[in-house]
C-alpha positions in Angstrom: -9.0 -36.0 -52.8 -7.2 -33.1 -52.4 -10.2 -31.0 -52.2 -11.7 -33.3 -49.2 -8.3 -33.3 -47.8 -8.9 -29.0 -47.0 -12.7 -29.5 -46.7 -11.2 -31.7 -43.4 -8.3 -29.7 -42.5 -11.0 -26.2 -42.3 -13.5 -28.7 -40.5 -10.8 -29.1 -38.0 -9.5 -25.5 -37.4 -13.5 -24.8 -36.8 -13.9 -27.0 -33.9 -10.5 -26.4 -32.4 -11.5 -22.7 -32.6 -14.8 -23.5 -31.1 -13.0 -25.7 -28.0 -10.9 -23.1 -27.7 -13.2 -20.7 -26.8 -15.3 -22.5 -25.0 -12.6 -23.2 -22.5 -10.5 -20.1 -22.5 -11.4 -20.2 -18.5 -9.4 -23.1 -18.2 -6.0 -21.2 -19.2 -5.8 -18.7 -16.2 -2.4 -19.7 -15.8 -1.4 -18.4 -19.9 -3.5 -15.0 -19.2 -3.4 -13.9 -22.8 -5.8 -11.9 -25.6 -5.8 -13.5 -28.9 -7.3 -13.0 -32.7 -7.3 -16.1 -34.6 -8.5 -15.9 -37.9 -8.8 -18.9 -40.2 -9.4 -19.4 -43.7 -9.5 -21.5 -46.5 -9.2 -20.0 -50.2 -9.9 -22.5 -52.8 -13.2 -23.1 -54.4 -15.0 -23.4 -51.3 -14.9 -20.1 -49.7 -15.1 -20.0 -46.0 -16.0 -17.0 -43.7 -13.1 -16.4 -41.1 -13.3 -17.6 -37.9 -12.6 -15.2 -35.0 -11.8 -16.3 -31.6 -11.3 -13.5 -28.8 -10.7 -14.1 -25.3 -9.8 -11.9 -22.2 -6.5 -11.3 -20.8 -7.3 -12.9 -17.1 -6.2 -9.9 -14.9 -7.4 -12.4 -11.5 -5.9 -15.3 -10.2 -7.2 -16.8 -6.8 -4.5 -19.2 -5.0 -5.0 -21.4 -1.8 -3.3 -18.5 0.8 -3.7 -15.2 -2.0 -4.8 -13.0 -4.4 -2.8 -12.4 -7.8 -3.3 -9.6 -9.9 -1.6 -9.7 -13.2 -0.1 -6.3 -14.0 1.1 -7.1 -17.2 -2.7 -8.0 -18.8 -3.3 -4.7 -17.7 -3.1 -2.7 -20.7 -3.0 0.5 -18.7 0.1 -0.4 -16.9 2.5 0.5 -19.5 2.3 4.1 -18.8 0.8 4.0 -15.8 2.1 4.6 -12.0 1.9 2.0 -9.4 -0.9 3.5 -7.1 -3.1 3.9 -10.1 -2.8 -0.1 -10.9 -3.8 -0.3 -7.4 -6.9 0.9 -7.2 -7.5 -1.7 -10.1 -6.6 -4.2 -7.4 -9.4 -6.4 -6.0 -9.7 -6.0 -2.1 -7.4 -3.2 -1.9 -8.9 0.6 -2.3 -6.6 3.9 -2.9 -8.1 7.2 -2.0 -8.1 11.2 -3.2 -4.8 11.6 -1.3 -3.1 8.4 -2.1 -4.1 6.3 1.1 -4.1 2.7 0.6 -6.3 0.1 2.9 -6.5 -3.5 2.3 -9.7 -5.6 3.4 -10.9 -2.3 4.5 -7.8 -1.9 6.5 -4.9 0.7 7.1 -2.7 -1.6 8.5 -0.5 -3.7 6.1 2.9 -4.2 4.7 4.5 -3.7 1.2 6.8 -6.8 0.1 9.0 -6.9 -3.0 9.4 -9.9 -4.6 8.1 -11.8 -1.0 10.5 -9.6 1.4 9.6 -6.7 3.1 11.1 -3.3 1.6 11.2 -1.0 4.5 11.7 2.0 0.9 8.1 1.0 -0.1 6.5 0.6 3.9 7.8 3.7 5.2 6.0 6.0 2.6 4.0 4.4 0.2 1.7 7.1 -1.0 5.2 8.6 -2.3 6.9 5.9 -3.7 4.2 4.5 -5.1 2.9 6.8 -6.9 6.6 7.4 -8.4 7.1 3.7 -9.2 6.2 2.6 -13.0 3.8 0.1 -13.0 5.9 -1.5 -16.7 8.7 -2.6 -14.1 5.7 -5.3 -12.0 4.6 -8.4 -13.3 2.4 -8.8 -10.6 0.7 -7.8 -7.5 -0.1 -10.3 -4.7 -2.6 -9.6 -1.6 -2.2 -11.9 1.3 -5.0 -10.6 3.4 -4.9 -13.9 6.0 -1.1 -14.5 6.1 0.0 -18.3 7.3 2.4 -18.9 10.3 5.6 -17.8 8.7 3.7 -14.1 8.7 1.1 -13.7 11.2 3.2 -13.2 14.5 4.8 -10.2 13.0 1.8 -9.4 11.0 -0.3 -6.5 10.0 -3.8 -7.8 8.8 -2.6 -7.8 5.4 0.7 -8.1 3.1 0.7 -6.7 -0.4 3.7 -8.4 -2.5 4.6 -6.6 -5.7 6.7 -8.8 -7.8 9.1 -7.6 -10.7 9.3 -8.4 -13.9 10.8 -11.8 -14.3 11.4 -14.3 -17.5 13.3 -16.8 -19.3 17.3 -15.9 -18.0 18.8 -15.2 -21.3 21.9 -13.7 -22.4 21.0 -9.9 -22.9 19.9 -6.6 -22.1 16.5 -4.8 -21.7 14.7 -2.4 -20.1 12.1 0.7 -20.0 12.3 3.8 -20.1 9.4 6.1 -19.0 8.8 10.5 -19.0 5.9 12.2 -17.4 5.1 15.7 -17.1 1.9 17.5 -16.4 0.1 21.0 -16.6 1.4 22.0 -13.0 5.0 21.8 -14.5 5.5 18.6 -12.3 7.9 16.3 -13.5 8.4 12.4 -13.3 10.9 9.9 -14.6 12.2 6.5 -14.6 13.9 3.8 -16.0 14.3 0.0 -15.6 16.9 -2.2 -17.1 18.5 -5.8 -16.4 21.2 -7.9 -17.7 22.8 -11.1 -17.7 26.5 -12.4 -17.9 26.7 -16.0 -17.3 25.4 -17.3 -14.3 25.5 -13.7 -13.2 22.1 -11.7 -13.4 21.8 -7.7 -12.3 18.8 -5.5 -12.5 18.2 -2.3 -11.4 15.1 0.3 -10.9 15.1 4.2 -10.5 12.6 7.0 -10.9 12.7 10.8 -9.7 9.4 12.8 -9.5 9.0 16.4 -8.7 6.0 18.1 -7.0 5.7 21.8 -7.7 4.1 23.6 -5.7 1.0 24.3 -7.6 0.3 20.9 -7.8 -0.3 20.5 -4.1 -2.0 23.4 -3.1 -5.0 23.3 0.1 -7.1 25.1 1.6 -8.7 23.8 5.3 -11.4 25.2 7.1 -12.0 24.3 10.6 -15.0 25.3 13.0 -15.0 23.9 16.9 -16.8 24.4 19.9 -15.5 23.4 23.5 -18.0 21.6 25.2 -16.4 22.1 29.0 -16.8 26.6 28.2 -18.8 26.7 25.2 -16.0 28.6 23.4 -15.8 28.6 19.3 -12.7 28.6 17.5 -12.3 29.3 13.6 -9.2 27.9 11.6 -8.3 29.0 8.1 -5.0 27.3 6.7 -3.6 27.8 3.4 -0.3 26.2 2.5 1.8 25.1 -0.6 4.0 21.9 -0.8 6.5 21.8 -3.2 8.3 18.2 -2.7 10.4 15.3 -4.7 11.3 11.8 -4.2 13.8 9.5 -5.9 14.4 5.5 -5.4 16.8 3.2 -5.9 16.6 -0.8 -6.3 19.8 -2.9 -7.2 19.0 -6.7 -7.3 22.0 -9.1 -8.3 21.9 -13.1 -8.3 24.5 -15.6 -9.0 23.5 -19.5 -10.2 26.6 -21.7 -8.5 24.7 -24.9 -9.9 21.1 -26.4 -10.3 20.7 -26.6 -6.6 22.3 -23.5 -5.1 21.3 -19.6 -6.0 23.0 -16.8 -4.0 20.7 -13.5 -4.4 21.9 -10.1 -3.0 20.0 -6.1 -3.1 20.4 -3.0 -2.4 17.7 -0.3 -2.3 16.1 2.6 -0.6 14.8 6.2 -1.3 14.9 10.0 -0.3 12.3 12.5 0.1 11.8 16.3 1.0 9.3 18.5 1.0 9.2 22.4 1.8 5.8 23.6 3.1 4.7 27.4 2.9 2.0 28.6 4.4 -0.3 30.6 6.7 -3.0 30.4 8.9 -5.8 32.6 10.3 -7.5 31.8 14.0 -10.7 33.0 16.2 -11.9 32.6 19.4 -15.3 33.2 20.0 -17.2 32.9 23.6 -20.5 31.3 23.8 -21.8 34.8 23.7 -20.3 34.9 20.1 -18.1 37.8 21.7 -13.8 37.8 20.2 -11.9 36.8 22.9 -8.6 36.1 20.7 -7.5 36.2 16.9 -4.1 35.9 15.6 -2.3 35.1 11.8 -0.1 32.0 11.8 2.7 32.3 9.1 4.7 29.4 8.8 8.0 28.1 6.8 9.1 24.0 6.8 12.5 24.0 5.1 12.6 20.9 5.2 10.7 17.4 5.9 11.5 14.4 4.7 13.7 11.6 5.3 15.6 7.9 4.0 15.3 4.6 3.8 18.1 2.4 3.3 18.4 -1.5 2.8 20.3 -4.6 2.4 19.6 -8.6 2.1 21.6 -11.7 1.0 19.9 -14.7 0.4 21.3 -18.7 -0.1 18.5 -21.4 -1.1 20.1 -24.8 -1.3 17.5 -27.5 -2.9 18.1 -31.1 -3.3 16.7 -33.8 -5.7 13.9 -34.1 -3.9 11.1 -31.6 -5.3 9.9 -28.8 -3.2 13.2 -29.7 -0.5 14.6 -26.3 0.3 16.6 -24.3 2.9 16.8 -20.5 3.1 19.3 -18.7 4.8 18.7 -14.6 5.0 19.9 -11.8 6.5 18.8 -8.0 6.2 19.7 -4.5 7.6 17.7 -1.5 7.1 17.3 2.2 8.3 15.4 4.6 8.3 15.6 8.4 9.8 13.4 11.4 9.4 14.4 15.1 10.2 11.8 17.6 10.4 11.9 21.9 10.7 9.3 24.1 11.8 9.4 28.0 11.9 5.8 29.2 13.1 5.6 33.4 13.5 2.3 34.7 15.2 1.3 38.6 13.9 -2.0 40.8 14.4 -2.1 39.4 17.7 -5.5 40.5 19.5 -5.7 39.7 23.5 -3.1 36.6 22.3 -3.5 33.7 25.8 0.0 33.1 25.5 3.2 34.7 26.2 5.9 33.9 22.8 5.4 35.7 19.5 7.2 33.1 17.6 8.7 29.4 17.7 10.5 26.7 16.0 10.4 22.6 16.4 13.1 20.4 15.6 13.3 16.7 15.0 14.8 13.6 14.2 14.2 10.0 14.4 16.4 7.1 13.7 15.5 2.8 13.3 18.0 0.9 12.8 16.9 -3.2 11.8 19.5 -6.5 11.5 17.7 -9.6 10.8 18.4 -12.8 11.0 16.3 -15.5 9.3 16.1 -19.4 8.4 13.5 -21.7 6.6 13.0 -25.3 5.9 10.6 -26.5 3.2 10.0 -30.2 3.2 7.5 -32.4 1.4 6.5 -35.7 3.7 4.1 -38.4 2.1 2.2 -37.6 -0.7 0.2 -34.2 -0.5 1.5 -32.8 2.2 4.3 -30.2 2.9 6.0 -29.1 6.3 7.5 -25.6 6.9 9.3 -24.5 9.3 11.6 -21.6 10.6 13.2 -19.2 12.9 13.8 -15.7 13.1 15.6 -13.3 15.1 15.5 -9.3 15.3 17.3 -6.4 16.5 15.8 -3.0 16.6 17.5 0.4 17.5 15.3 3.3 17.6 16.3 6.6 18.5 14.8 10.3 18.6 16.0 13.6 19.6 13.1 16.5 19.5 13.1 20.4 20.4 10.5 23.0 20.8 11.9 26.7 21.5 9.6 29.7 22.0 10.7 33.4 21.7 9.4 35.3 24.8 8.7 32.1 26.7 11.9 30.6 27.3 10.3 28.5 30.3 8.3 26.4 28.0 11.6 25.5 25.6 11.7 21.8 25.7 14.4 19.0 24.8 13.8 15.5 24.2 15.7 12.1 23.8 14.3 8.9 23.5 15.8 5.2 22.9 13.7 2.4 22.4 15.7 -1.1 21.6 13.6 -4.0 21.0 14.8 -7.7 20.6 12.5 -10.3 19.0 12.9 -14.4 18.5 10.3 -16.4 16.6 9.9 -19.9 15.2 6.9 -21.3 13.5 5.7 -24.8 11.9 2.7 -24.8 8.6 1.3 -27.6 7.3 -0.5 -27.9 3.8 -2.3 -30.8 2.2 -3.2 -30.8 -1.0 -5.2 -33.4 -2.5 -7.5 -33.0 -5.7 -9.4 -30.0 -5.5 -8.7 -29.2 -1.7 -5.6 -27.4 -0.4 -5.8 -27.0 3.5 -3.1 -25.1 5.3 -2.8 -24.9 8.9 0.1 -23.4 11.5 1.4 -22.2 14.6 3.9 -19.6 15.7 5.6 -18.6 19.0 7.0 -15.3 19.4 9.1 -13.7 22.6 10.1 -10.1 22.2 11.6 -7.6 24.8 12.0 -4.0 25.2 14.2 -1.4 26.9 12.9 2.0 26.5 15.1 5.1 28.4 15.5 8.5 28.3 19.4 10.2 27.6 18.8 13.1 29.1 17.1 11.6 32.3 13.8 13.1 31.9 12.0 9.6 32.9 12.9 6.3 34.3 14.0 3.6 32.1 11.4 0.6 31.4 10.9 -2.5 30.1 8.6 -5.3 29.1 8.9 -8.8 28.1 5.8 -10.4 25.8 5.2 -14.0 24.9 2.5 -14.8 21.7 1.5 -17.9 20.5 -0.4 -17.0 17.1 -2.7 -19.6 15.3 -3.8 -19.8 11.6 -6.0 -22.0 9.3 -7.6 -21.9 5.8 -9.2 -24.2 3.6 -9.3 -23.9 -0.4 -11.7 -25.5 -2.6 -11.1 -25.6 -6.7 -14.6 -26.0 -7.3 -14.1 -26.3 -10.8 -11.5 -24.9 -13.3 -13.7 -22.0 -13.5 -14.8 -21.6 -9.5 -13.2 -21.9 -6.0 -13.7 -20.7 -2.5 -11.7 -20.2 0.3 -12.0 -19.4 3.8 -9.9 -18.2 6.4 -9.0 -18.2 9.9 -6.2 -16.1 10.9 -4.6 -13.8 14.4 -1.6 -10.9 14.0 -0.3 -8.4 16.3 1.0 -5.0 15.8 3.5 -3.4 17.9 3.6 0.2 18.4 6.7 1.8 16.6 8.6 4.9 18.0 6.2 7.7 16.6 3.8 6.2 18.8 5.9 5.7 21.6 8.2 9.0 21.7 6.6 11.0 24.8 8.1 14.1 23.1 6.2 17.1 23.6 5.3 19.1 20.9 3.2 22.3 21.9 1.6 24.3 19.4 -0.9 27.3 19.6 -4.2 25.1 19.3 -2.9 21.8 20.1 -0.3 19.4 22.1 1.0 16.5 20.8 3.0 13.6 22.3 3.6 9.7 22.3 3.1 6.8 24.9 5.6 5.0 26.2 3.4 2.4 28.1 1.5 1.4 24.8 1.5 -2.8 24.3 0.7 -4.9 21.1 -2.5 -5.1 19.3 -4.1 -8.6 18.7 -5.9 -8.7 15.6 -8.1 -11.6 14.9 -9.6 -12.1 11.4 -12.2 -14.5 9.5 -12.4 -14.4 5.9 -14.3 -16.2 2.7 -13.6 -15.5 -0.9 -15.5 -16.7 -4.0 -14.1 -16.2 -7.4 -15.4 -16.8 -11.2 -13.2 -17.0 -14.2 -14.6 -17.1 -17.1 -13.3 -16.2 -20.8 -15.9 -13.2 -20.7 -16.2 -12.5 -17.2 -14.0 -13.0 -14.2 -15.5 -11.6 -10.8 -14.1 -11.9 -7.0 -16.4 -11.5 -3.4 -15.0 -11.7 -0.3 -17.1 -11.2 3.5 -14.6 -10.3 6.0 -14.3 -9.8 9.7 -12.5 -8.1 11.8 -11.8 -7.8 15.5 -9.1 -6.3 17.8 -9.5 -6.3 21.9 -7.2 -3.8 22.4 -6.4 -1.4 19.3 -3.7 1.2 19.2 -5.7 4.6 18.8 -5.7 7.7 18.6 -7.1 9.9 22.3 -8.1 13.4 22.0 -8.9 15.6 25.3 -9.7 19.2 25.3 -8.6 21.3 28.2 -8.9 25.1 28.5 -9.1 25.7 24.5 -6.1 23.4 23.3 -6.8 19.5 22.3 -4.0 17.3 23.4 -3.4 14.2 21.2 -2.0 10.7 22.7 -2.1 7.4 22.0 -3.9 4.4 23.8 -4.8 0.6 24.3 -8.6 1.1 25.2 -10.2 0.7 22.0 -12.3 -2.3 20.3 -12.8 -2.6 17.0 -14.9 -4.6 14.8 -15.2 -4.8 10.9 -17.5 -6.6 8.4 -17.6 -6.3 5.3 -18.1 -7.1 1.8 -15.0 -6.4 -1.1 -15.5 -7.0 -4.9 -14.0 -7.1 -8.2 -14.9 -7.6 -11.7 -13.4 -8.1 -15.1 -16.4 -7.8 -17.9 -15.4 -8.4 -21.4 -18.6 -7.0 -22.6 -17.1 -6.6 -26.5 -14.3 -7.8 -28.2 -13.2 -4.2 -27.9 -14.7 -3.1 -24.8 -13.5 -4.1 -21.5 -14.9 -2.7 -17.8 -13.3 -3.4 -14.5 -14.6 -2.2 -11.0 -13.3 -2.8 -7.9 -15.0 -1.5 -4.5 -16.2 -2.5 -1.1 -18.7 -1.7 1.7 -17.8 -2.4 5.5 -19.5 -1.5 8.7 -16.8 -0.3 11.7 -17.6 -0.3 15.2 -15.4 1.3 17.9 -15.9 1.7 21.5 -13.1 3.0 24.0 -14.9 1.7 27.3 -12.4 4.2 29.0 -13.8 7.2 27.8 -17.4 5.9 27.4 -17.5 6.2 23.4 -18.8 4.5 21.0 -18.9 5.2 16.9 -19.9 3.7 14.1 -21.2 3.5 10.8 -21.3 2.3 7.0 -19.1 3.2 4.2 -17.3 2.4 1.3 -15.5 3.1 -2.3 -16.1 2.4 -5.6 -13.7 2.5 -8.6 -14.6 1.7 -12.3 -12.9 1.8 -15.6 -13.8 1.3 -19.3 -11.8 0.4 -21.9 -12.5 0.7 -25.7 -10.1 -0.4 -28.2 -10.4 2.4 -31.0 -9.7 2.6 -35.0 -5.5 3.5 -35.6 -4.8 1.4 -32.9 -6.2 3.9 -30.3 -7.1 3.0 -27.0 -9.6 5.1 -25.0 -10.1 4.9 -21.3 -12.7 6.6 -18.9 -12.1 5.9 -15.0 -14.2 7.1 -12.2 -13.3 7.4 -8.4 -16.0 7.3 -5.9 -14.3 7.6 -2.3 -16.0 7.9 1.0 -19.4 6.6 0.1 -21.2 6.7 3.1 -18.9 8.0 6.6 -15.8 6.3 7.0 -15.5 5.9 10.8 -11.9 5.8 11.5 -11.9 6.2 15.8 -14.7 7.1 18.2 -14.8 10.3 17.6 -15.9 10.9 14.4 -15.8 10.4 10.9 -15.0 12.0 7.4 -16.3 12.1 4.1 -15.5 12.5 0.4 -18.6 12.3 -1.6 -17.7 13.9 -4.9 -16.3 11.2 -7.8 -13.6 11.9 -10.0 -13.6 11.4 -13.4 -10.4 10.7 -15.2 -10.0 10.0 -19.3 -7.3 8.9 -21.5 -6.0 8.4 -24.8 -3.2 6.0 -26.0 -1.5 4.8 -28.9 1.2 2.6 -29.3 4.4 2.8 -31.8 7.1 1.2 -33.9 7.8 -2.6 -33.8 6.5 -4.7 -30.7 4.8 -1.7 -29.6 7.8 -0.1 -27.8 6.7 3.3 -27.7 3.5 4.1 -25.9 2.0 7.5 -25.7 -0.6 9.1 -23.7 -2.3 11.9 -22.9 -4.6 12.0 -19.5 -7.0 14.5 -18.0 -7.2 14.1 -14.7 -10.2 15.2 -12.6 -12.2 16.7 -15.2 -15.5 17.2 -13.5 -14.3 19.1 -10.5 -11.1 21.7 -10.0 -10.5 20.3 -6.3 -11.1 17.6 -4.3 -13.1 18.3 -1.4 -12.7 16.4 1.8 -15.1 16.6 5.3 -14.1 16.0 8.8 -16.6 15.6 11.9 -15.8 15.2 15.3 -19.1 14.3 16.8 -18.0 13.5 20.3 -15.8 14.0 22.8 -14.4 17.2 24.7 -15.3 19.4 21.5 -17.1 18.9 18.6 -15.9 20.1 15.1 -15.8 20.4 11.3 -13.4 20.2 9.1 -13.3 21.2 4.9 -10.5 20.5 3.1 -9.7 21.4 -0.5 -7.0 19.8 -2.5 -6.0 21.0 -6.4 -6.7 18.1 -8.8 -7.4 19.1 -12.5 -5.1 18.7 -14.5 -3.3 17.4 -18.1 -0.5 14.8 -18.1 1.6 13.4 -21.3 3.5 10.0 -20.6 6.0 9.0 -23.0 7.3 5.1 -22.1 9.7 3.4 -24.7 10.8 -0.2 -24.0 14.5 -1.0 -25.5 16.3 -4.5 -25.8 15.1 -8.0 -27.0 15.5 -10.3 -24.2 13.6 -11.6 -21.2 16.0 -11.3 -19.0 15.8 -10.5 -15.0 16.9 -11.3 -11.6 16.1 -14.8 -10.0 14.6 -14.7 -6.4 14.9 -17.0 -3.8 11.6 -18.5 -2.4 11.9 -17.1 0.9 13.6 -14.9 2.5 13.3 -12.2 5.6 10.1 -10.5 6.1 9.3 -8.4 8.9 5.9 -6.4 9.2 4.9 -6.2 12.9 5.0 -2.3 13.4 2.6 0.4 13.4 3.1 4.1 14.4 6.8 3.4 13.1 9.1 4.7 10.6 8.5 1.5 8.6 4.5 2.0 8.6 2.5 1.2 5.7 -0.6 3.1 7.5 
């Protein structure tokens, strides 16, 4: 009996071992990697059963995109803009430049509220901020009606670690350094006593100035005189960048949570370098040539914020009331010393000259939400916002032996904004439809201190539509599609008519610019499946009246402005895939392909053109509990048409490899050692401007190879972190601001 008894009992592991692994697509929501072994000793002898699945690193909701950064065994030592190129519809550059859905123009959230520290620089932040301190990242590429008024086309949502709220402490700890002598740390840590929970987040990284050195070579000809003009620059960029997060919360019973942060970051940079420039008539004949040595003390700047947040809930499930409030700001301050030597038959009068600068935004926000569920299936939400901006700049230009052209600028730009908005979702089986509305009124004052222009002002009224339906196909399949509008407003960088006059060029803002309307249409398939997960998504993409970039030529110097005038349409095609292809062999790749078309009917241009990314990684679990990885970058496939000028292109991949082990108990030490780049020493980058006043080409070179060594060691035994309301303020409307993602 007893012996029939085990005979049954192995029977019985076998087939649960066999269910489970035939369903392992069915737990997306447990995203884990196990080994199960069974076995029976007696005097039947069984072989051991082994059951391995994939950590799901894809999750497709009704109105987003998760991405689970903890399955992503890279993450542990890894920085934030590296997990995002692992991303799916979101694609990271050479230098760091993120686009979503083929996009620039998105917001960063933390934790579902904007973070004016992580929009105003990403690139920097990012690439500071440990990826061990995310659970996970969400892309709302087709935001509802509490977003789309104020909207970019996209919001990415990186939310923190989060757990069971246990009494304890814990936290990581995390070193970089790398064969340019640059520096990086950080450390995360959170604790509970009582109701009260507290967490903070703070890393420091150092650029030296190896690490960021370029070489650019420019050759233009002027269409209007035939003239040629030859531009060698050659600089060095030493720079660092710390951050800050503070998060608090405070349970006063079941119902009510009181949440509370503080947070922001500093940069600087110093820039040293020198330039070389020719002039060349159509006769090839010098007219003019001259040596450019320049100095930037300093360029950088802050960001600064603060938000409280109440949610009440009652008894009745998904009930809940938000109140919020926020206050940010923001301020850059920029120096600029520019000598001019070896001067041969120089077309201007100054020998030297210096620019000065600095910019201010100040934000309060105040914010309310209702969350109601009526009937069976179907939940109401609905809310009201209201915004005060303060921006302020104050810009000089002085010129030694030209005191005529010395100029002084001061610019205010105040901005009020009132919304309200209503979204409806049903849900019902395998269908989830979401639909809403939202009215916006906003008004502007924009004057001049120092009375060099006439005050203005402008009043706006937007009424912004949204839809989407989401089909569970199976537990294995759905589909969504999308219908959604946003504007962008243009922020005080792109507003400030501030001169700035340079040797070759002329810079300045425009005051009289008006939101963009940005109209999108959207589908996205997904497959999850225990071996292989995979996500497409057709998009497109059209704005009436983009905010863009202008470039005119006159007498040898291009002037840059900004304008209304442009159209803009995108379709395209993003991917990703998760391929489990052994038990010890994973490969992710993540790319798209688009087609942009831009036409400025003003000027009579028109551009366009295909392009695209592609990124892939392989994994391979090694013997000694190694861990092997091989990651190639393939940016700029094809021209990347960014205006109607133009368009640039980056056609050498990088290859990247890495080694890493991890230590002691729970694997709380992880080492690795990196080479980055190994194919190529620099990056090179082309620039063509096709049409136009001039025509030109650009090569950049950027230094890339190198060797890093990441030590990250994980300390304490709890779970414990910060709870988060549901909602709270969010404001994402601006482009050309201090608070841009672009």
């Amino acid at each position: 009996m007893e012996r029939r008894m085990k005979m049954l009992l192995a029977a019985c592991l076998m087939l649960a071992a066999s269910m489970a692994a035939q369903n392992g697509a069915g737990s997306v929501e447990e995203q884990q990697q196990d080994n199960v072994t069974l076995s029976v000793n007696d005097t039947i002898a069984l072989k051991d059963v082994e059951v391995v699945t994939m950590r799901q690193l894809v999750k497709t909701l009704d109105d987003r995109v998760n991405y689970n950064v903890q399955a992503d065994p890279e993450a542990r030592t890894s920085n934030l803009i590296d997990v995002l190129r692992r991303v799916p519809l979101v694609s990271v550059d050479g230098e760091d430049n993120i686009r979503v859905n083929g996009s620039g123009s998105f917001k960063i959230y933390k934790n579902g509220h904007p973070d004016p520290a992580l929009s105003s620089n990403p690139k920097e932040v990012l690439r500071a901020m440990p990826a061990s301190v995310v659970k996970r990242i969400e892309v709302i590429t087709e935001p509802g009606a509490r977003y789309d008024a104020e909207g970019a086309t996209a919001i990415l949502n990186i939310v923190t670690v989060e757990g069971a709220r246990i009494q304890g402490v814990n936290g990581t700890v995390t070193a970089t350094v790398n064969t340019f002598g640059s520096p990086n740390a950080s450390a995360y840590v959170a604790a509970r006593v009582g109701k009260f929970t507290l967490g903070a987040t703070g890393f420091y990284q150092k650029q030296m100035r190896r690490q960021f050195a370029t070489e650019d070579e420019t050759w233009r000809t002027y269409l209007d005189s035939g003239t040629t003009m030859y531009y060698l620059n050659r600089n060095k960029q030493p720079a660092w960048v710390y951050y800050l997060d503070l998060n608090a919360s405070y349970e006063l019973d079941s119902l009510n949570l009181i949440t509370a942060s503080f947070g922001g970051y500093r940069y600087g940079l110093k820039i040293y370098g020198n330039g070389h420039i020719e002039y060349h008539d159509a006769m090839g004949q010098l007219l003019t040539t001259y040596d450019n040595p320049y100095y930037i003390p300093y360029y950088g700047g802050m960001t600064w914020n603060g938000r409280a947040d109440w949610e009440h809930r009652t008894n009745r499930p998904d009930e809940v009331l938000t109140a919020s409030y926020m206050f940010s700001t923001t301020g850059q301050h920029e120096e600029q010393y520019d000598t001019l030597t070896n001067l041969v038959n120089p077309q201007f009068d100054y020998t030297s000259y210096s620019k000065w600068g600095k910019e201010r935004f100040v934000e309060h926000t105040w914010q309310l939400d209702y969350q109601l569920p009526l009937w069976n299936h179907h939940l109401l939400e609905v809310g009201g916002k209201y915004i005060l901006r303060l921006n302020s700049s104050h810009n000089t230009m002085q010129y030694d032996g030209a005191g005529e052209l010395d100029t002084e600028t001061r610019f205010k730009h105040d901005m009020h904004v009132g919304a309200a908005y209503v979204s409806w979702r049903y849900k019902v089986g395998d269908w989830t439809l979401r639909g809403g509305v939202r009215y916006e009124y906003s008004h502007f004052r924009a004057s001049y201190p120092n009375g060099d222009g006439e005050p203005f002002g402008r009043d706006l009224h937007d009424v912004v539509p949204s839809a989407s339906v989401h089909w569970q196909m199976n537990p294995s399949n759905s589909l969504r599609l999308s219908w959604s509008t946003s504007l962008n407003r243009p922020g005080i960088m792109y507003l400030n008519p501030a001169v700035k006059r340079y040797t070759t060029t002329v810079e300045y803002g425009n005051p009289h610019l008006s939101s963009a309307r940005n109209t999108m249409l959207g589908i996205t398939f997904q497959h999850v499946g225990n071996k292989l997960t995979f996500n497409i998504k057709p998009t497109v993409t059209i704005t009436n009246n983009l905010i863009g970039l202008c470039r005119s030529a006159r007498d040898g110097i291009v002037l840059y402005t900004y304008d209304n005038d442009s159209r803009y349409l995108m379709a395209g095609m993003s991917g990703f895939l998760q391929w489990m292809m052994t038990p010890k062999t994973t490969l992710v790749m993540n790319g798209e392909c688009c087609y942009k078309r831009y036409r400025n009917p003003a000027q009579d241009l028109t551009n366009s053109g295909w392009g695209g990314n592609l990124y892939a990684q392989l994994t391979q679990q090694l013997p000694w509990r190694l861990q092997a990885t091989a990651t190639c970058m393939w940016f700029g496939i094809g021209h990347d048409v960014s205006n109607v000028y133009g368009y640039s292109t980056m056609p050498d991949p990088t290859i990247m490899v890495g080694l890493s082990r991890s230590f002691l108990k729970d694997n709380r030490l992880t080492v690795r050692l990196a080479a980055n780049s190994i194919l190529h020493k620099c990056q090179v980058s082309k620039d063509y401007i096709t049409q136009g006043d001039y025509l030109s080409r650009s090569v950049g070179h950027v230094s890339q190879r190198n060797v890093s060594f990441t030590l990250s060691y994980r300390f304490g035994s709890s779970n414990t972190s910060v709870k988060k309301t549901d909602k709270t303020v969010e404001n994402d409307d601006l482009v050309g601001g201090l608070r841009s993602g672009n």
